[in-house]
C-alpha positions as CSV (number, residue, x, y, z in Angstrom):
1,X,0.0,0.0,0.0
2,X,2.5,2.2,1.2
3,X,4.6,1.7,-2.4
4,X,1.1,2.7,-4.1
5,X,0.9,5.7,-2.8
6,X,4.9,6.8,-3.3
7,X,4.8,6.0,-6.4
8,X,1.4,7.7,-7.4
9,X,3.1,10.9,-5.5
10,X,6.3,10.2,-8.0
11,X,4.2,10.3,-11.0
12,X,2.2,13.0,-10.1
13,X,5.6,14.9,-9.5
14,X,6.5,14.4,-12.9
15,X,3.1,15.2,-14.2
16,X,3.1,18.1,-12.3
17,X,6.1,19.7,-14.0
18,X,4.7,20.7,-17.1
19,X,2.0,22.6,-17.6
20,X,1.4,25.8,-15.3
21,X,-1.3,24.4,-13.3
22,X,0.7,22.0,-12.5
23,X,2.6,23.9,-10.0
24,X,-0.7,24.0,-8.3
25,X,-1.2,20.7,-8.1
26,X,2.1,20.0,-6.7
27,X,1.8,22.1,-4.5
28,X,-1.7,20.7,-3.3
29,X,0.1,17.2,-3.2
30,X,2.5,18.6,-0.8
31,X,0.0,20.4,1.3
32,X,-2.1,17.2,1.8
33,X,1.1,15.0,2.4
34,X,1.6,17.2,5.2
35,X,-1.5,17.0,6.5
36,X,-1.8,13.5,6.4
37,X,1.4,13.1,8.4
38,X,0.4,15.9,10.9
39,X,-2.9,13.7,11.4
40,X,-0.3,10.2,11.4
41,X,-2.4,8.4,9.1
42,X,-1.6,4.8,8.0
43,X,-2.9,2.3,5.2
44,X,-6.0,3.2,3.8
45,X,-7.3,6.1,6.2
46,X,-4.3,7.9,4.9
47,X,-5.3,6.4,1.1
48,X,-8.6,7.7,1.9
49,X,-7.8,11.0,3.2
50,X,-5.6,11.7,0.0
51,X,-7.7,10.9,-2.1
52,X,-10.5,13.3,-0.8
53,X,-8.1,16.1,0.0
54,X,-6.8,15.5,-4.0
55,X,-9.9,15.8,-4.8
56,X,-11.1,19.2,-3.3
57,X,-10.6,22.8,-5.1
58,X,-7.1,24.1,-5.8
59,X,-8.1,27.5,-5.0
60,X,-8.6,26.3,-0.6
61,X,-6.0,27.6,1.4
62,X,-3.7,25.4,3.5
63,X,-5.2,27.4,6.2
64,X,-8.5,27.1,5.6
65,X,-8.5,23.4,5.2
66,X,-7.2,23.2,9.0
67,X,-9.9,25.7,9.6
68,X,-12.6,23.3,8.3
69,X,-14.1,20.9,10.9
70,X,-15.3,18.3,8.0
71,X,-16.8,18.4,4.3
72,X,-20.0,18.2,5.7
73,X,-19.9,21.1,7.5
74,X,-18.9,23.2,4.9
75,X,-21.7,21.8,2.7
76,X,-24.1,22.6,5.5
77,X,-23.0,26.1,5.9
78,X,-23.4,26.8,2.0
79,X,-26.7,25.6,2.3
80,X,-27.5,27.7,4.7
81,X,-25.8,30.6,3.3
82,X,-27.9,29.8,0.4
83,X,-31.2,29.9,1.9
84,X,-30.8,33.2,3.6
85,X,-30.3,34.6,0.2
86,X,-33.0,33.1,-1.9
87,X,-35.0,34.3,1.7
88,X,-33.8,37.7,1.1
89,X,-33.8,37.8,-2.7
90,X,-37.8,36.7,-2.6
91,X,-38.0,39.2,0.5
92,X,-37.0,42.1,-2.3
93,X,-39.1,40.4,-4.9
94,X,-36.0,40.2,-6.8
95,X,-36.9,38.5,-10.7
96,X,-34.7,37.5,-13.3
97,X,-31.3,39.5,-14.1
98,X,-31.3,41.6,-11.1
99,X,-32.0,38.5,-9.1
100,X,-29.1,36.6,-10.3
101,X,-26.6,39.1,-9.8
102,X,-27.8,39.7,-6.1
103,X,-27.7,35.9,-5.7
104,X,-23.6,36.2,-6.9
105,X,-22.9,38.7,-4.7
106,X,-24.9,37.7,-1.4
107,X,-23.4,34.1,-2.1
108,X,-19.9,35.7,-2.8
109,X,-19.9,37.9,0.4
């Protein structure tokens, strides 16, 4: 298992090196290798836990990873975020263009 994962992290270092985004990438791999060591994971919770943190959006912060208590949590708080602004978009009586770009920017701020 352990050989697995090194050498899936070697490939992906030498995938990583060519196109721009790739410096991204590599630098997620590395961000998520250290977090799986922080947390000491082994075998497949560690497989697991790579795989997911892989997985999420480039554009996430090391930082605001640790700030994240769990996936779902996030998922529960954009929900939420997003009925407080469909409540307040239907509140203004908001239709159509004007309602999409409030939408944007309530969901944005």
């Amino acid at each position: 298992m352990k050989k697995l994962i090194a050498l899936a992290c070697i490939g992906l270092m030498f995938a990583a090196s060519a196109p721009a985004s790739a410096g991204a990438q590599q630098e997620k791999m590395k961000n998520c290798n250290k977090e799986a060591k922080e947390k000491a994971l082994k075998g497949d919770e560690r497989k697991a836990f790579m795989k997911e943190c892989l997985s999420k959006k480039a554009d996430v912060a090391p930082a605001e990873k640790k700030a994240e208590a769990a996936p779902v949590d996030k998922k529960t708080a954009q929900q939420e975020k997003m009925k407080s602004c469909n409540k307040e978009a239907k509140e203004k009586a908001l239709k159509k263009d004007e309602r999409k770009k409030f939408m944007s920017t309530c969901l944005k701020g």
